[in-house]
C-alpha positions in Angstrom: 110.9 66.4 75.7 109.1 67.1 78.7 105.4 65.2 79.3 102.8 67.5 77.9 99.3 67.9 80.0 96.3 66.5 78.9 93.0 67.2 79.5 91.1 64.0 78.7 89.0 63.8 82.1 88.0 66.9 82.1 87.0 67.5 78.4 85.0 64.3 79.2 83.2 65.6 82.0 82.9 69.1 80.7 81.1 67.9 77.5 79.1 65.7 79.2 77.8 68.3 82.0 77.6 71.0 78.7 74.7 68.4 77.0 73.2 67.8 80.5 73.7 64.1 80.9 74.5 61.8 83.7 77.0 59.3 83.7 74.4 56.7 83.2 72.7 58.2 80.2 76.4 59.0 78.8 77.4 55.2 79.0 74.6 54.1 77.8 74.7 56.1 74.8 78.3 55.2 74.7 77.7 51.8 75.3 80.0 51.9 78.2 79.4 50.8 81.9 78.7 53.9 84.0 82.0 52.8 86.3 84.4 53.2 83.4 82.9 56.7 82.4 83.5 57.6 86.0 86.7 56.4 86.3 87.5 58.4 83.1 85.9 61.6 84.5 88.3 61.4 87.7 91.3 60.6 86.1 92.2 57.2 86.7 92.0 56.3 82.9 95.4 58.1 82.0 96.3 56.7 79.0 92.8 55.9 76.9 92.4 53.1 75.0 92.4 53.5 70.8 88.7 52.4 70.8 87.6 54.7 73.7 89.2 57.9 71.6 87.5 56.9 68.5 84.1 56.6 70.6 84.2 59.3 72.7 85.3 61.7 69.5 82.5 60.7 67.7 80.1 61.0 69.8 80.9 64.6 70.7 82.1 64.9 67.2 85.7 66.8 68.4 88.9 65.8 67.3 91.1 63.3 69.6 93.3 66.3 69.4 91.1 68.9 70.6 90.3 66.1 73.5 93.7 65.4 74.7 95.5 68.8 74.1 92.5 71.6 74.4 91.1 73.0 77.8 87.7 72.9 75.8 86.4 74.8 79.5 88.0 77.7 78.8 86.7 78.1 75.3 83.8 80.7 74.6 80.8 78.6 73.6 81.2 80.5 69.6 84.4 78.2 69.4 82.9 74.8 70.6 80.1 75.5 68.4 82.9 76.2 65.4 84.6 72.9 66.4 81.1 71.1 66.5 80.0 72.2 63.6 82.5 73.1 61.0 83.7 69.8 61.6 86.2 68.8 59.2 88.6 67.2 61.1 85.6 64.8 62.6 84.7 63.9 58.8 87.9 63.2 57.9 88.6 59.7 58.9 92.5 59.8 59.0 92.1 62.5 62.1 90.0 60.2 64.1 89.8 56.5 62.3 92.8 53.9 63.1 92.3 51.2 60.3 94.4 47.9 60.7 95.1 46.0 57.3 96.8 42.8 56.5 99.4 41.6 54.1 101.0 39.0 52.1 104.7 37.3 51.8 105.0 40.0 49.2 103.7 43.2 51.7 101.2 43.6 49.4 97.8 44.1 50.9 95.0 41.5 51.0 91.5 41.9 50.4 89.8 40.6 54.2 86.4 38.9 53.3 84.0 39.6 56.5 81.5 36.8 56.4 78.3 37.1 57.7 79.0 35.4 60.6 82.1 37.5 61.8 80.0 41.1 61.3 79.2 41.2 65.0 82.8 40.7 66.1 84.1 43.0 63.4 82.5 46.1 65.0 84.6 45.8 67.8 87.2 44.1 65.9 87.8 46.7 63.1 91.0 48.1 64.4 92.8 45.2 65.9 95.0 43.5 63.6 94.8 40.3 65.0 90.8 40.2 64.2 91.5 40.9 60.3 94.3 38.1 61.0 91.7 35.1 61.5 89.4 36.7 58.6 89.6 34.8 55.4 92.1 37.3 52.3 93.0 37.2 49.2 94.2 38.9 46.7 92.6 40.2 43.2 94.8 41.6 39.9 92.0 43.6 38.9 92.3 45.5 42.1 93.9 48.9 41.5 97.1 49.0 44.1 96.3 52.1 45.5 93.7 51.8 48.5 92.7 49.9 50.7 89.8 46.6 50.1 87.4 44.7 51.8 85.0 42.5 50.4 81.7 42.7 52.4 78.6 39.9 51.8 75.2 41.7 51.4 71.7 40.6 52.7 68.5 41.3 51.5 67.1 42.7 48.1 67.0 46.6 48.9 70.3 47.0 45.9 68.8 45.4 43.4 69.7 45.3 40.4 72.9 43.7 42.8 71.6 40.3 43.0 70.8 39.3 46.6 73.7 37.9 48.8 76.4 39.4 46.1 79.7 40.0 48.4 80.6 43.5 47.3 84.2 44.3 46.6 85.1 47.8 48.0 87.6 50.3 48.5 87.8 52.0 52.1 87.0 55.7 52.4 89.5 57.7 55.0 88.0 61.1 54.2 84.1 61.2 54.6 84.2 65.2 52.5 84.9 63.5 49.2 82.1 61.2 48.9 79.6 62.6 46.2 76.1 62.6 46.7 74.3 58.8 46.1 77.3 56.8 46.2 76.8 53.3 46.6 78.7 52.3 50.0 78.9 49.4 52.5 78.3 51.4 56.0 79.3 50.3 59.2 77.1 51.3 62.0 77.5 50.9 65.3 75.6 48.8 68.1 73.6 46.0 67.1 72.5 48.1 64.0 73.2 46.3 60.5 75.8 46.5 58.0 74.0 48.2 54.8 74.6 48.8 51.2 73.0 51.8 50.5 73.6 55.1 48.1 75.4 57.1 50.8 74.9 61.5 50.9 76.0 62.9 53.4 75.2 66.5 55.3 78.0 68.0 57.1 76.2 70.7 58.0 73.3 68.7 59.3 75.9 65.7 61.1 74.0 63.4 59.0 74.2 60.7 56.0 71.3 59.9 54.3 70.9 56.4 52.8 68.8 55.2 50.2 68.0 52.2 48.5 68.2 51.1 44.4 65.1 49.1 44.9 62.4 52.1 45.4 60.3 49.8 47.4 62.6 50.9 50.7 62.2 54.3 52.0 65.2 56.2 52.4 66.7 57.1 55.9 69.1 59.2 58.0 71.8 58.3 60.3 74.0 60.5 62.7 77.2 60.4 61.7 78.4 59.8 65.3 77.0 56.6 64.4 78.9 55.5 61.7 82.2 53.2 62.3 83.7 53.5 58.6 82.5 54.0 55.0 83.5 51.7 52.0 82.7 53.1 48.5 81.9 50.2 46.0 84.4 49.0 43.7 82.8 45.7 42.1 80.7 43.0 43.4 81.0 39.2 42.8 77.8 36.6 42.6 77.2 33.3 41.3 73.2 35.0 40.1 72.9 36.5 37.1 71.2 40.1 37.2 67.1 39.8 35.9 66.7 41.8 33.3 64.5 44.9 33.8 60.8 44.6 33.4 58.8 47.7 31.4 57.6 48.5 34.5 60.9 48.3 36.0 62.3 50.6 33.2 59.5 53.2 34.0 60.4 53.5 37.6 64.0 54.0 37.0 63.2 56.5 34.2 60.9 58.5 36.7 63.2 58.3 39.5 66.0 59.5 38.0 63.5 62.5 36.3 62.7 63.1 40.0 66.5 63.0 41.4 67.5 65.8 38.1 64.7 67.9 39.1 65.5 68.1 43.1 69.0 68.8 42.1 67.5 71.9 39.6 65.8 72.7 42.7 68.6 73.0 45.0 70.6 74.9 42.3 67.8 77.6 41.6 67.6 77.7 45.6 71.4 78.5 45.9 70.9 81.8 43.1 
């Protein structure tokens, strides 16, 4: 079978040029040095790195395939917009998400236990197998066999009633379509932003995941997609703390915030008649 053409390079510097950029603001917002973008854009990156696909696809939110194999230059602006836009292949993870795993004498595979301490590493570390290597795994019977886990520590009080700095057991998410609205999720962002446990709703039409809080004291937020490394619906969480029981009070705001979540729902319902 004879070498097929790519177009890497060019898509690069056709995308880039299409949202009006320089190299400079492109690597920064890649968090890239402007050299290696321009060596890219000329050609002298032939054979791109795993991490570089994943980045550079998510940013632009186009499949690694439509990077390497399309001419996206010759394409009416209609089409990029459809690839943009109706973007399923970008919010599936298995078109676009390489996730390394290890496993036991047995080939079974082990629950990895990211400490606090080895979050910073594990954003760049996510997909090379010899980073999950030094991470400390274990194994659960609980655990259903099917899927993949990772136990993630959390900080801070925003999940309550999950006691703070519970490590949360959960299963890894490969296609972003079937998550239902509000479920509870470790997300990995990229940069220097955090790791969070939030209730996780996400807007494919929009590009966006919204993330809110159990404790109603935080105010809920959005997040590009583009900036989210991978998604890990919760499965079970372990603590030495016992759970507070509920206050009156406490009951009350639960009560009226789930009044308020039934009636937004009635709203978007009557809206879609």
């Amino acid at each position: 079978m004879g070498a097929q053409d790519t177009f890497w390079s060019v898509n690069i510097k056709f995308l880039r040029l299409r949202q009006k950029l320089s190299q400079e603001a492109l690597a920064e917002k890649l968090g890239i040095s402007r050299v290696k973008l321009n060596a890219i854009e000329s050609g002298r990156t032939a054979n791109p790195t795993v991490d570089d696909l994943i980045n550079f696809s998510e940013y632009f939110r186009m499949s690694i395939d439509s990077l390497l194999k399309i001419d996206l230059g010759k394409l009416s602006d209609q089409k990029l917009k459809d690839l943009e836009e109706g973007s399923e292949l970008f919010m599936k993870g298995s078109q676009i998400r390489v996730l390394a795993i290890t496993v036991d004498k047995e080939d079974k595979e082990n629950i990895e236990y990211v400490p606090v301490q080895a979050r910073a590493g594990y954003r760049s570390g996510y997909a090379d197998p010899e980073f999950l290597a030094s991470l400390p795994r274990f194994n659960l019977p609980t655990v259903p066999k099917n899927g993949t886990f990772r136990m993630f520590p959390t900080v801070g009080d925003s999940m309550l009633p999950v006691p703070e700095g519970a490590d949360i057991i959960t299963r890894y998410v490969q296609d972003w379509t079937t998550v239902k609205p509000e479920t509870p999720c470790i997300v990995i962002l990229k940069g220097d932003q955090d790791f969070v446990f939030k209730q996780v709703t996400i807007n494919q039409e929009a590009g966006t995941m919204l993330l809110q809080s159990f404790n109603t004291q935080y105010f809920a937020y959005t997040v590009p997609i583009g900036e989210v490394i991978e998604l890990w619906e919760y499965y079970s969480f372990h603590s030495k703390a016992l759970p507070e029981p509920q206050t009156d009070m406490q009951q009350l705001m639960r009560m009226l915030q789930e009044m308020q979540n039934e009636l937004r729902e009635l709203k978007k319902r009557s809206s879609y008649k």
